[in-house]
SEKOL-319975 format. One record per residue: residue in one letter; x negated, y, z negated of N, C-alpha, C in turn. Coordinates in steps of 0.02 Angstrom, whole numbers. Each point is the difference from the previous one (the first is absolute). Last residue first. Example, Ala and Ser with C-alpha at 12.3 -4.5 7.8 and 13.67 -1.06 7.14 Angstrom:
2
[rec 'S'; [-642; -112; -354]; [-42; 59; -3]; [39; 55; -37]];
[rec 'A'; [-15; -286; 4]; [45; 59; 0]; [-45; 60; 0]];
This chain:
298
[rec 'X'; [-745; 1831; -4696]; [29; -24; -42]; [71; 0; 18]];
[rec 'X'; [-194; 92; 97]; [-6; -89; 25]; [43; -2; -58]];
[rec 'X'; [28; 178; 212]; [5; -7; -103]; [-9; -80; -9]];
[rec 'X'; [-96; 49; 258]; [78; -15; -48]; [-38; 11; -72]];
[rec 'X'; [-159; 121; 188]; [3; -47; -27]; [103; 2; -31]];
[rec 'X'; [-134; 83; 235]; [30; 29; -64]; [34; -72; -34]];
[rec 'X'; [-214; 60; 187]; [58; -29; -5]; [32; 8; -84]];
[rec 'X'; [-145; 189; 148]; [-8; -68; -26]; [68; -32; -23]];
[rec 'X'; [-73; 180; 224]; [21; -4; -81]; [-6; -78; -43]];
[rec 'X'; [-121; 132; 257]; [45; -52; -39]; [11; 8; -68]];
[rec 'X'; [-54; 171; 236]; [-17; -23; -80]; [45; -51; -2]];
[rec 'X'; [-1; 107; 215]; [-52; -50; -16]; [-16; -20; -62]];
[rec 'X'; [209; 141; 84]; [-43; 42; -30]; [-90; -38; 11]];
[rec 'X'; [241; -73; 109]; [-59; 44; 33]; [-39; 15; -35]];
[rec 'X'; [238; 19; -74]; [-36; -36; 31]; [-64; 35; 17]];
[rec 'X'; [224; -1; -191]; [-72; 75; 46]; [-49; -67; 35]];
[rec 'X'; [264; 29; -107]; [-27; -39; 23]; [-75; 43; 42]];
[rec 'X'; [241; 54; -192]; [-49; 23; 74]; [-45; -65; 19]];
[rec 'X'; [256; 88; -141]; [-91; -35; 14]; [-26; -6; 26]];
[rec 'X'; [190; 180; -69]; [-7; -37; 42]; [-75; -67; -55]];
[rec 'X'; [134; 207; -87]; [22; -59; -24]; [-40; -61; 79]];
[rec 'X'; [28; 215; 100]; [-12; -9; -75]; [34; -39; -13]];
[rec 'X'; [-56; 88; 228]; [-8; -46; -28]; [-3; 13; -94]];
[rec 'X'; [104; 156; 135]; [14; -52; 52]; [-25; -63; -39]];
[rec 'X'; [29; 185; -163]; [-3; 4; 49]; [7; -53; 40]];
[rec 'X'; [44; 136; -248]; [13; -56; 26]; [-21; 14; 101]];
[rec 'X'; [-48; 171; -230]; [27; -20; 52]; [-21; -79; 34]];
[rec 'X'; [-66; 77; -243]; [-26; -15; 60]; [49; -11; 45]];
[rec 'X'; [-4; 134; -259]; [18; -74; 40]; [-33; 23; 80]];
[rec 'X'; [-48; 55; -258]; [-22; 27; 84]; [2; -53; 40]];
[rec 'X'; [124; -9; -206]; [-62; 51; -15]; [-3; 36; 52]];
[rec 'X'; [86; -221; -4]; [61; 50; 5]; [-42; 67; -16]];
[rec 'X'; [-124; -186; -43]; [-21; 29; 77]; [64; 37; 15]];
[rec 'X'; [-30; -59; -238]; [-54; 34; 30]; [9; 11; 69]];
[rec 'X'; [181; -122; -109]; [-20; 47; -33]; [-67; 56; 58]];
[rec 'X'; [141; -202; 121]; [-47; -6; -53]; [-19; 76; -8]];
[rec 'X'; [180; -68; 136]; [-15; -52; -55]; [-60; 26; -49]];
[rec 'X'; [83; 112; 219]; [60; -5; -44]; [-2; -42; -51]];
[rec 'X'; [-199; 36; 139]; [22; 62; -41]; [58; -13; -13]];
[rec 'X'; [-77; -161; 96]; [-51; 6; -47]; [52; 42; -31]];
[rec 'X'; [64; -31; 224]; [24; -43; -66]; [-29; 8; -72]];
[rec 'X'; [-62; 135; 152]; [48; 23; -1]; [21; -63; -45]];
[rec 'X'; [-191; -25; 118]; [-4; 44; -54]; [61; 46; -19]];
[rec 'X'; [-91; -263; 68]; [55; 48; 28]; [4; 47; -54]];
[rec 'X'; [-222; -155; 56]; [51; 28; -48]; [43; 48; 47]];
[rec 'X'; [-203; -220; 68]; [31; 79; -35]; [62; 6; -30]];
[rec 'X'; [-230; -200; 71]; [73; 18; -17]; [18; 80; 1]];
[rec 'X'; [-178; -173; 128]; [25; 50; -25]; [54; 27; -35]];
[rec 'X'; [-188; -209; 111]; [81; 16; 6]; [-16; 75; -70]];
[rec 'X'; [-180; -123; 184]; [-7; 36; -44]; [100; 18; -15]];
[rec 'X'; [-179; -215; 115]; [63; 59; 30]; [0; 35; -75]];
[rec 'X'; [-153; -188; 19]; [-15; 68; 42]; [43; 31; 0]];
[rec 'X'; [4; -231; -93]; [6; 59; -38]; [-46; 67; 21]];
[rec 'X'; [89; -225; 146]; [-78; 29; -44]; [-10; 54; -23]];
[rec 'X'; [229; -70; 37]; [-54; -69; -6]; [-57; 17; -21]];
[rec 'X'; [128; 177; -69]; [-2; -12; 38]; [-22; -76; 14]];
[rec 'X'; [-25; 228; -171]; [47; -56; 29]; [-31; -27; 38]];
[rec 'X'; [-59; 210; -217]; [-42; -46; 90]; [62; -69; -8]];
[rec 'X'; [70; 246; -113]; [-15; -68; -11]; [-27; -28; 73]];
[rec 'X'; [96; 236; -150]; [-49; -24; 41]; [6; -43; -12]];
[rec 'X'; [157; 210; -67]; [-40; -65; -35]; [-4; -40; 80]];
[rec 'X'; [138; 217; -17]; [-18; -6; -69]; [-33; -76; -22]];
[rec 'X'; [51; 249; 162]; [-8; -58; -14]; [-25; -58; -48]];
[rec 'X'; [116; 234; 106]; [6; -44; -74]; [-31; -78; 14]];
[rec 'X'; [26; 199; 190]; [-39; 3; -54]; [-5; -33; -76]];
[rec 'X'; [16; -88; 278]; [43; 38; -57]; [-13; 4; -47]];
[rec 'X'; [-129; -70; 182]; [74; 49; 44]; [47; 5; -80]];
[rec 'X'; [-286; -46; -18]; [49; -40; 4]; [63; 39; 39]];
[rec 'X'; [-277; -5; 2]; [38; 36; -16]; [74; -53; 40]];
[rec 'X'; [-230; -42; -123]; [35; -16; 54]; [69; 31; 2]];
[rec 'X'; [-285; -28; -61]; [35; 53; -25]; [59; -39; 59]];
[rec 'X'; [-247; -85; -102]; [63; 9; 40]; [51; 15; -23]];
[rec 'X'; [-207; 1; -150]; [-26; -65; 84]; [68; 38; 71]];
[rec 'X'; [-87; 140; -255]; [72; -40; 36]; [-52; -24; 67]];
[rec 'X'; [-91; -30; -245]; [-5; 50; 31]; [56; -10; 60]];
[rec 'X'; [-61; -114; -184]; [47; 26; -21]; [-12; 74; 42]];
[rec 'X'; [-136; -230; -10]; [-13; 80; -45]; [42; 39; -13]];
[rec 'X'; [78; -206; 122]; [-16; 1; -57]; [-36; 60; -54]];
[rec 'X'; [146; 68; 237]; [-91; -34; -27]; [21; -28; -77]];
[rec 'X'; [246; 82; 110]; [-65; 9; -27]; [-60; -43; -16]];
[rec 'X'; [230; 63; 162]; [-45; -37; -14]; [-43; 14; -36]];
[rec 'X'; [273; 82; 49]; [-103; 34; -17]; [-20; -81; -13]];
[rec 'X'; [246; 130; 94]; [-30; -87; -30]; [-65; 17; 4]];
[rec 'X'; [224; 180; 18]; [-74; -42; 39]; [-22; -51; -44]];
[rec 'X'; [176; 203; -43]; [6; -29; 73]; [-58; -40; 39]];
[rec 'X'; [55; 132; -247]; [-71; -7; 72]; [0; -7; 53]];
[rec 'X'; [166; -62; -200]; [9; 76; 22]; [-51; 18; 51]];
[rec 'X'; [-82; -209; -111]; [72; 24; 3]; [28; 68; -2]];
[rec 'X'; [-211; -188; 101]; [1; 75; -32]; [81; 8; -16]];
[rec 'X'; [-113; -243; 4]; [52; 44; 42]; [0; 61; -58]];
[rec 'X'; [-248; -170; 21]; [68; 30; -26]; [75; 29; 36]];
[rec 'X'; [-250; -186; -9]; [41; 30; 57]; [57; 67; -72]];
[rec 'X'; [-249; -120; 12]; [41; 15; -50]; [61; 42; 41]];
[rec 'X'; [-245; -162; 54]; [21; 43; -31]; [96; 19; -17]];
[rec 'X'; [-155; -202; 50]; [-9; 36; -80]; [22; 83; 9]];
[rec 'X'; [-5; -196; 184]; [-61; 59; -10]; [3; 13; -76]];
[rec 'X'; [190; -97; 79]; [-67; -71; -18]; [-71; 54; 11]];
[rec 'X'; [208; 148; -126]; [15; -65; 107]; [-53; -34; -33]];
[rec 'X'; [175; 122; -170]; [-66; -8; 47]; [-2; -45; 37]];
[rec 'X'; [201; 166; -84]; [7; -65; -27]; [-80; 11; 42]];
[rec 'X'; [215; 142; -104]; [-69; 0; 19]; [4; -62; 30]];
[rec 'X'; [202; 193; -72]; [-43; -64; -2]; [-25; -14; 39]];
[rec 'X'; [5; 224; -60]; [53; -22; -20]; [-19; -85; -3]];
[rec 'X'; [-86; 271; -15]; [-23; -52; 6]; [70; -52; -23]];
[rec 'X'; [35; 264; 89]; [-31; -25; -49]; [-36; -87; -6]];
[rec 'X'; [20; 235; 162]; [23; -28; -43]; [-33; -37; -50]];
[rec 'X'; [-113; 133; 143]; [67; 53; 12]; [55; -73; -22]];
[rec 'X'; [-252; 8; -13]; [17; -28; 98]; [95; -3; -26]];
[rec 'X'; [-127; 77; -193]; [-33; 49; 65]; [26; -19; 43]];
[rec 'X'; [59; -128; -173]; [19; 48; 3]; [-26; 51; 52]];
[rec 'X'; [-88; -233; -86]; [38; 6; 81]; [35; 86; -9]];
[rec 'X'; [-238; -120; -136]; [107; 34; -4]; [4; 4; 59]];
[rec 'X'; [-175; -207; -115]; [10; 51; 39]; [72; 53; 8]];
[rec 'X'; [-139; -140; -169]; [-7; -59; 73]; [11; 64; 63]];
[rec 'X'; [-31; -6; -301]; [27; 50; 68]; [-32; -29; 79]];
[rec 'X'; [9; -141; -233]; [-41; 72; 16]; [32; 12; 65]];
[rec 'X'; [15; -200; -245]; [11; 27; 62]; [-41; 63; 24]];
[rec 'X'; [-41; -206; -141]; [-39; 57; 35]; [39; 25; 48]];
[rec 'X'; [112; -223; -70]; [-41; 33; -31]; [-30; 75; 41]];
[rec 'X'; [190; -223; -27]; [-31; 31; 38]; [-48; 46; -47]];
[rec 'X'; [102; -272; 7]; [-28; 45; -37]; [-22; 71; 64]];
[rec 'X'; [63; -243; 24]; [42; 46; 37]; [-10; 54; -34]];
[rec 'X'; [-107; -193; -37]; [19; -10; -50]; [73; 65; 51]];
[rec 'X'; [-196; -84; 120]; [14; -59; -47]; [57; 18; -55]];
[rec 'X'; [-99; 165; 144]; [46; -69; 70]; [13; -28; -57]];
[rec 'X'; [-43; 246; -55]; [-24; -61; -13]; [27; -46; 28]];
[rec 'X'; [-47; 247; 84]; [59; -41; -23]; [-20; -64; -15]];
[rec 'X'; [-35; 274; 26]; [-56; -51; -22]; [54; -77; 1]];
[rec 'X'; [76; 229; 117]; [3; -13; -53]; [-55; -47; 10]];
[rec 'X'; [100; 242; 107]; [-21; -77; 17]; [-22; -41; -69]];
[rec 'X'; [202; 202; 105]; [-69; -27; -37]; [-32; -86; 18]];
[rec 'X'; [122; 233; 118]; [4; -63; -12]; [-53; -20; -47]];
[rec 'X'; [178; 233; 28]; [-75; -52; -3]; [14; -47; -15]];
[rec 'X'; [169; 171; -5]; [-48; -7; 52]; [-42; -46; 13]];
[rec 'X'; [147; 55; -198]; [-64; 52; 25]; [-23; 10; 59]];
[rec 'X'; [213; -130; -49]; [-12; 66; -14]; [-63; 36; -5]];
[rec 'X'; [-3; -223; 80]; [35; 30; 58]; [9; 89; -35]];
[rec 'X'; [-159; -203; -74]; [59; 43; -50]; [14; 40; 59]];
[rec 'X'; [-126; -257; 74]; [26; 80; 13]; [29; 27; -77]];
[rec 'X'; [-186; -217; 48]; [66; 30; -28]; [4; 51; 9]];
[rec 'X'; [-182; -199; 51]; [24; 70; 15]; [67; -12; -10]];
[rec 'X'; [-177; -168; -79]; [38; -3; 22]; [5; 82; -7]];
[rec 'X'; [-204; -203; 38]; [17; 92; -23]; [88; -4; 29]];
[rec 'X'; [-120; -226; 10]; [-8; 58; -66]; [-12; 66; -24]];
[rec 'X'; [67; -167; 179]; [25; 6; -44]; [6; 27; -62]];
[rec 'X'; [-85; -53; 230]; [-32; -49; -30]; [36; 21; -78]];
[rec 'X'; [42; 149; 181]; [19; -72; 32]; [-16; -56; -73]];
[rec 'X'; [110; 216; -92]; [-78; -3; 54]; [0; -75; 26]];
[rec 'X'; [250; 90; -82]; [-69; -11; -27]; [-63; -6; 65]];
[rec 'X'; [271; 140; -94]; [-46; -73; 49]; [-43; 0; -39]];
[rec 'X'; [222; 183; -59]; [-49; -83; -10]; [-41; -25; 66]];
[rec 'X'; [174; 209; 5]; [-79; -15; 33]; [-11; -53; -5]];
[rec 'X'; [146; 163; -181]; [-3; -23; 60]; [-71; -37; 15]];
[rec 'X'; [155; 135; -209]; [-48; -37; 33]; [6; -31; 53]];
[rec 'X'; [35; 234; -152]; [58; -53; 59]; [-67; -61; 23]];
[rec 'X'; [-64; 118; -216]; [69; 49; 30]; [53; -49; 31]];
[rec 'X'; [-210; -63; -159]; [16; -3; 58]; [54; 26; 4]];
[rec 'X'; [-122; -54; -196]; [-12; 59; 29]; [-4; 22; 70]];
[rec 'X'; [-66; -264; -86]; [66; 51; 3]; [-16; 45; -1]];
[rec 'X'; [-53; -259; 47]; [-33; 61; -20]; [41; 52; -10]];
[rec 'X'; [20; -239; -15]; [-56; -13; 33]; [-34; 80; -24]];
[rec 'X'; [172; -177; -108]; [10; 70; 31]; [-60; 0; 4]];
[rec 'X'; [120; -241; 3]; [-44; 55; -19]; [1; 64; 24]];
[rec 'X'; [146; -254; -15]; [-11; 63; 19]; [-34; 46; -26]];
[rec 'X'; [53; -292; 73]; [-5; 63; -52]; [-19; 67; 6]];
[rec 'X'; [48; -217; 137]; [60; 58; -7]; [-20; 47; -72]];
[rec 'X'; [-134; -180; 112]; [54; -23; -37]; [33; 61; -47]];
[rec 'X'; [-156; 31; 176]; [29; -42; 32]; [81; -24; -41]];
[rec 'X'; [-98; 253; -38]; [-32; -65; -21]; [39; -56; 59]];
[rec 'X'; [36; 277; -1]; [27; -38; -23]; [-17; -72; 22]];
[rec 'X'; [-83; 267; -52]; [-15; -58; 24]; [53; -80; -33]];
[rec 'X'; [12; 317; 38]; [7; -68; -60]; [-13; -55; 59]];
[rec 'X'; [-38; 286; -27]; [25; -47; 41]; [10; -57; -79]];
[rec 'X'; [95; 246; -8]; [-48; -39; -19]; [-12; -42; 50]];
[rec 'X'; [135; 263; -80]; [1; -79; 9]; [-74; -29; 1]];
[rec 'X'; [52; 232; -84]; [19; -68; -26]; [3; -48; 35]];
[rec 'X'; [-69; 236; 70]; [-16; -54; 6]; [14; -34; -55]];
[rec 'X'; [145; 174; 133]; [-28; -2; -63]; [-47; -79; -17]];
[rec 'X'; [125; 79; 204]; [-50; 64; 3]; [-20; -22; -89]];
[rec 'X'; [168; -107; 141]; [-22; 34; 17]; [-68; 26; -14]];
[rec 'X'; [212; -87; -94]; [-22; 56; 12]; [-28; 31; 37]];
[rec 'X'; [25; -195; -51]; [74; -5; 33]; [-17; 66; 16]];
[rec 'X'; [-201; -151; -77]; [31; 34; -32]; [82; 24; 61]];
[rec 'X'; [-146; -225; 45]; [16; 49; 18]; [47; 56; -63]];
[rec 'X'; [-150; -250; 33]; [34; 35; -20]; [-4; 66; 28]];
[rec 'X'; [-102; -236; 88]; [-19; 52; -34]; [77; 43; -27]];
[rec 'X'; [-146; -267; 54]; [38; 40; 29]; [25; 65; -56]];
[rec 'X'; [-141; -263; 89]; [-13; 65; -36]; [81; 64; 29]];
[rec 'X'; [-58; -272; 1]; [34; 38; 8]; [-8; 71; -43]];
[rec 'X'; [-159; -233; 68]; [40; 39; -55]; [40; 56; 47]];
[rec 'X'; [-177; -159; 122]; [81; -44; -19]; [41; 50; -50]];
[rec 'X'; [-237; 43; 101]; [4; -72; -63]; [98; -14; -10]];
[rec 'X'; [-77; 193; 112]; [-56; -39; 24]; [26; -65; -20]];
[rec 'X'; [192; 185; -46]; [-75; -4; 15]; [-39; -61; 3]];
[rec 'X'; [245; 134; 61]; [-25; -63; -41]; [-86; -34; 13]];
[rec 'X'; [214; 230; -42]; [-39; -53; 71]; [-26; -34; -62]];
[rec 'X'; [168; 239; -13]; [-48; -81; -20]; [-21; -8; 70]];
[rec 'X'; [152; 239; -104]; [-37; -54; 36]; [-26; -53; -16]];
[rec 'X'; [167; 91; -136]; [3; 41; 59]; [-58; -55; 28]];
[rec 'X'; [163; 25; -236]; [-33; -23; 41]; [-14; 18; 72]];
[rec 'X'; [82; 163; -217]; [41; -62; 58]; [-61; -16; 50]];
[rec 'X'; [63; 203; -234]; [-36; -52; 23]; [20; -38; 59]];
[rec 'X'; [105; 156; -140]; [-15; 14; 63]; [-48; -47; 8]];
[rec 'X'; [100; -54; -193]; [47; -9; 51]; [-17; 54; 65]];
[rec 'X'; [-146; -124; -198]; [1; 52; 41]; [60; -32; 51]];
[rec 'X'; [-78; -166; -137]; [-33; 53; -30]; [40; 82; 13]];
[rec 'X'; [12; -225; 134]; [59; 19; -28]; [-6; 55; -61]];
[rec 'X'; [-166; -116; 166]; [37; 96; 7]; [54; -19; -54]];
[rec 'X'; [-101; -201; 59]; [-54; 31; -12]; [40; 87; 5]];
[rec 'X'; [119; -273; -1]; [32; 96; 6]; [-80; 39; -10]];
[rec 'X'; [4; -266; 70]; [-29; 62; -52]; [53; 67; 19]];
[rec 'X'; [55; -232; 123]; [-58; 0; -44]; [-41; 36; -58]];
[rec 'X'; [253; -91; 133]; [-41; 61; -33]; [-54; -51; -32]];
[rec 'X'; [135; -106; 201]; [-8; 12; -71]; [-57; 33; -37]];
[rec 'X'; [198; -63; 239]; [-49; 79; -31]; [-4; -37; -65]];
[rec 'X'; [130; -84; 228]; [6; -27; -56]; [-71; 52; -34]];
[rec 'X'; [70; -45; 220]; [20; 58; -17]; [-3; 3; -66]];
[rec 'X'; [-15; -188; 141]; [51; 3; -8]; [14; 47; -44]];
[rec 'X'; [-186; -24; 149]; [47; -55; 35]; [73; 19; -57]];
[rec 'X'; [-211; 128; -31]; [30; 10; 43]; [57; -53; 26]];
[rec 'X'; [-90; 62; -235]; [-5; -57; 31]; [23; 22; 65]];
[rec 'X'; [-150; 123; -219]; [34; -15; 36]; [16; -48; 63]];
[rec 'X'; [-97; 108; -238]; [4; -40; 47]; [41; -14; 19]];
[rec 'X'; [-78; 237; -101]; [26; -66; 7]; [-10; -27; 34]];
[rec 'X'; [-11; 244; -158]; [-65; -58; 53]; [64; -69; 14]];
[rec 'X'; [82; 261; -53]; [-12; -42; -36]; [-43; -62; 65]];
[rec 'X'; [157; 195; 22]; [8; -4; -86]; [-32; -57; -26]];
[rec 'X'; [-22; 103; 223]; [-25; 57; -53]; [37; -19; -58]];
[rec 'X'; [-100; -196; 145]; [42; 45; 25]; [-9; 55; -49]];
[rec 'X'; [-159; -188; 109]; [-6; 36; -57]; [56; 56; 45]];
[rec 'X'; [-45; -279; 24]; [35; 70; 21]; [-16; 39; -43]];
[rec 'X'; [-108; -246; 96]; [36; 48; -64]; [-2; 62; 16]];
[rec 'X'; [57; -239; 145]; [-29; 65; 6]; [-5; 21; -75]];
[rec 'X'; [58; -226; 152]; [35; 44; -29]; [-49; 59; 2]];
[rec 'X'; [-137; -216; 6]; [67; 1; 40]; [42; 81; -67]];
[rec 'X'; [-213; -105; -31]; [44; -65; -7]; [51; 20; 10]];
[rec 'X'; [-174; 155; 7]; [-13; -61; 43]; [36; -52; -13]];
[rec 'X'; [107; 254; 8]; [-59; -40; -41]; [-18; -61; 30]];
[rec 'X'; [53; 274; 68]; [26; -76; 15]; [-38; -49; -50]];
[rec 'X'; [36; 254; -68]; [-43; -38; 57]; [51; -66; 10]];
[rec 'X'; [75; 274; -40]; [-13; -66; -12]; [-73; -6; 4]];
[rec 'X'; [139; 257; -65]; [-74; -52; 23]; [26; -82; 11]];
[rec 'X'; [180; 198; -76]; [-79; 27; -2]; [-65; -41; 67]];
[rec 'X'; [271; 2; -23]; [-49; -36; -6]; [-85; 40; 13]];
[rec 'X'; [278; 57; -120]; [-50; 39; 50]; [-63; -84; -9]];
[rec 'X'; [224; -80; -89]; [-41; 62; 3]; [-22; -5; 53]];
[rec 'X'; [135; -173; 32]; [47; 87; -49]; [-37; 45; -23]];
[rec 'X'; [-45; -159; 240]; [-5; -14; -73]; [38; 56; -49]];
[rec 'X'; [-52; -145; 263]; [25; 54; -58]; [-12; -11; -58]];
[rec 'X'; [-112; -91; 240]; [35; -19; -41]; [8; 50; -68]];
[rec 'X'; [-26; -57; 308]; [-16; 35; -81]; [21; -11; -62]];
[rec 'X'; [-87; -38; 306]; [55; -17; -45]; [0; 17; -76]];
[rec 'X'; [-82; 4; 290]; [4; 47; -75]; [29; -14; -38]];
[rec 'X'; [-149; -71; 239]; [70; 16; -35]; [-7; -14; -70]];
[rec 'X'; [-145; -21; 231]; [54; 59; -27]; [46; -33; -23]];
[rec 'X'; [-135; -136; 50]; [52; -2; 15]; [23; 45; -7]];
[rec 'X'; [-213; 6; -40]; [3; -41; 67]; [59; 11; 28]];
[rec 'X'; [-66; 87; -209]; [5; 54; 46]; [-14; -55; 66]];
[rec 'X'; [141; 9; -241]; [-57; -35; 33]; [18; 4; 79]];
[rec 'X'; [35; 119; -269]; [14; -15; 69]; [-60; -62; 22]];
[rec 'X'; [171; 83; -207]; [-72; -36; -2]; [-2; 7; 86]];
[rec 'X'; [85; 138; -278]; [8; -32; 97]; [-51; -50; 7]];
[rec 'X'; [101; 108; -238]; [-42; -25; 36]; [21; -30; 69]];
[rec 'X'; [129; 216; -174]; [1; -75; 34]; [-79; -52; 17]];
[rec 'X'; [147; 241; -56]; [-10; -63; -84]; [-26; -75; 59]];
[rec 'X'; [20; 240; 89]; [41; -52; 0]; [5; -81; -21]];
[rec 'X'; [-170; 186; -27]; [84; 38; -4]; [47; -48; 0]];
[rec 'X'; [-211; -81; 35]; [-11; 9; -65]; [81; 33; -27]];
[rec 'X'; [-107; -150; 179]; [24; 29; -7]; [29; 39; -53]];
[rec 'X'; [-192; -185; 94]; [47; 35; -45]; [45; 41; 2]];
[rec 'X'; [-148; -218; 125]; [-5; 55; -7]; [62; 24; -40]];
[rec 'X'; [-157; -193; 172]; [72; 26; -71]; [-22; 75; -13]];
[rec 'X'; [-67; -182; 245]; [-25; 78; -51]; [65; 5; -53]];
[rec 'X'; [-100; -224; 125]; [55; 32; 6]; [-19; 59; -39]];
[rec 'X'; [-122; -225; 42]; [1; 61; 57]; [52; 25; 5]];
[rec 'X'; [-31; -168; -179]; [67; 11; 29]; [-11; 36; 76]];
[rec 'X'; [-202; -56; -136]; [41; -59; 17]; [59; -11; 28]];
[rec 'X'; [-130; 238; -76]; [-25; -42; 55]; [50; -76; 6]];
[rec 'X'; [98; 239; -76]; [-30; -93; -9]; [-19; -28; 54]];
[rec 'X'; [-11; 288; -69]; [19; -53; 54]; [-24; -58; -26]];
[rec 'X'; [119; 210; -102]; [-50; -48; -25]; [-4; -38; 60]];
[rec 'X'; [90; 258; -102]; [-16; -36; 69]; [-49; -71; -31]];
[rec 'X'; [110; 235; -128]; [-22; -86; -13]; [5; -40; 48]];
[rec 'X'; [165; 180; 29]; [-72; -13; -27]; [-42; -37; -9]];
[rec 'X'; [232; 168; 113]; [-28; -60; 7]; [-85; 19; -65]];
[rec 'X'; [250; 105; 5]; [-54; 20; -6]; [-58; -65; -9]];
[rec 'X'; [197; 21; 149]; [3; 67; -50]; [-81; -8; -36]];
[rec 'X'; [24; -147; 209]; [11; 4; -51]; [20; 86; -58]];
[rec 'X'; [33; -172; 267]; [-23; 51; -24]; [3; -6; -82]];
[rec 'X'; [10; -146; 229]; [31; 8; -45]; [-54; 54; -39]];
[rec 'X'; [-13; -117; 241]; [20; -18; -39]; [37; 22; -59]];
[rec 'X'; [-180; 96; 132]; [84; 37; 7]; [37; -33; -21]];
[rec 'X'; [-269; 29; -39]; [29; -41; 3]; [91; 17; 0]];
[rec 'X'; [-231; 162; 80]; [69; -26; -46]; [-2; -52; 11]];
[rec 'X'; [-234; 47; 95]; [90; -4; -1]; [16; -3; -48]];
[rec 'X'; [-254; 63; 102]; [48; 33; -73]; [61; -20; 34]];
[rec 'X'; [-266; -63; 96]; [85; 0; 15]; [39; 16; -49]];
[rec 'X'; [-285; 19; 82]; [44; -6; -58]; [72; 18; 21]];
């Protein structure tokens, strides 16, 4: 097993790692710096695109562009000429409210979650957003949400509340995007942070980035740990299989000094800044493969 940086380019607070298979290029978020990236790791090289909020989450969709969940709101969006049209304000309820993670499950929908600003009070929620852009609230009594994936075949999806710790696992209907039965999947608090984003391999089990941990946990579908990987900086904050043959493992983290001059809670217990923060990493060698990550089919 090989752990590089990528020295290319760094993020304040990278997330939401997606590798396209059709592009063989890795996107990704930046959440401090209102932006989405995109690398591609043949040509090294890095290019990004801004925005005036914080970007919680994309995906890419299959008829080109992307929908964006920023913290004032869902959109579509056009990379060629920057052009944004709102789909749902889902927070405008709550001005600590603000969109935070997604992905895009089995069938083409865009699931993605809310974040209280606080911290620590569970009002937020997830929400499933349809091919033809309609929007459901899936579940709530969620703090900070994180994690989204699903089981290879789709019908268990796992969700982090990063403020308890735990991941849950859910019942997930493929036909309608309905969740159900949640229950305690597993807490990362003992392995000394918290659960951030996830994603599964073609085994079924359940990668996470510990945040504040300094490691990336593999978990058994039972929800027992398979592998433990210790990372060079302690914020890390989301997992994704790349590659031609989605063997390479990419990593995002966090500059814990940028954090702490932006956001309420980690000015709390900010995190000295070190050699790699804000880096991405690249983990060879492991022999696991990840599955290929579907476009928003709307």
């Amino acid at each position: 097993m090989d752990i590089t940086a990528i020295e290319s380019f760094r993020c304040k607070l990278g997330e939401g790692p997606v590798w396209d298979v059709a592009e063989q290029a890795l996107y990704g978020t930046d959440l401090l710096a209102r932006s989405i990236w995109r690398y591609d790791p043949v040509e090294d090289t890095h290019r990004s695109w801004s925005f005036a909020d914080y970007t919680g989450s994309f995906a890419l969709r299959e008829t080109g562009g992307a929908i964006v969940a920023l913290s004032s709101g869902l959109y579509l969006y056009d990379f060629a000429t920057g052009a944004q049209r709102l789909i749902a304000d889902v927070c405008a309820h709550d001005a600590q409210l603000q969109l935070n993670d997604g992905k895009v499950d089995r069938q083409g929908r865009f699931v993605v979650g809310s974040v209280h600003t606080s911290g620590t009070q569970a009002l937020a929620a997830w929400h499933g957003v349809a091919a033809d852009l309609a929007v459901r609230t899936l579940d709530r009594d969620v703090a900070v949400t994180n994690g989204p994936c699903w089981s290879p075949d789709g019908t268990v999806f796992y969700a982090a509340d990063s403020m308890r710790g735990d991941i849950f696992a859910y019942d997930y209907d493929v036909a309608d995007g309905r969740v159900s039965n949640r229950r305690v999947f597993t807490n990362t608090l003992a392995l000394g942070g918290i659960p951030d984003g996830a994603t599964v391999d073609a085994q079924g089990c359940l990668w996470t980035a510990i945040c504040g941990g300094s490691k990336v946990v593999r978990y058994a579908p039972t929800g027992e740990i398979a592998l433990t990987i210790a990372m060079p900086t302690p914020l890390i904050s989301s997992v994704m299989f790349g590659g031609r043959d989605l063997d390479r493992l990419f990593v995002t983290s966090i500059d814990g000094e940028a954090a702490a001059r932006e956001i309420p809670a980690a000015a709390a217990n900010p995190v000295p800044s070190d050699l790699y923060s804000g880096a991405v990493f690249v983990i060879d060698g492991l022999g696991i493969t990840g599955l290929p990550e579907r476009r928003f089919a709307g």
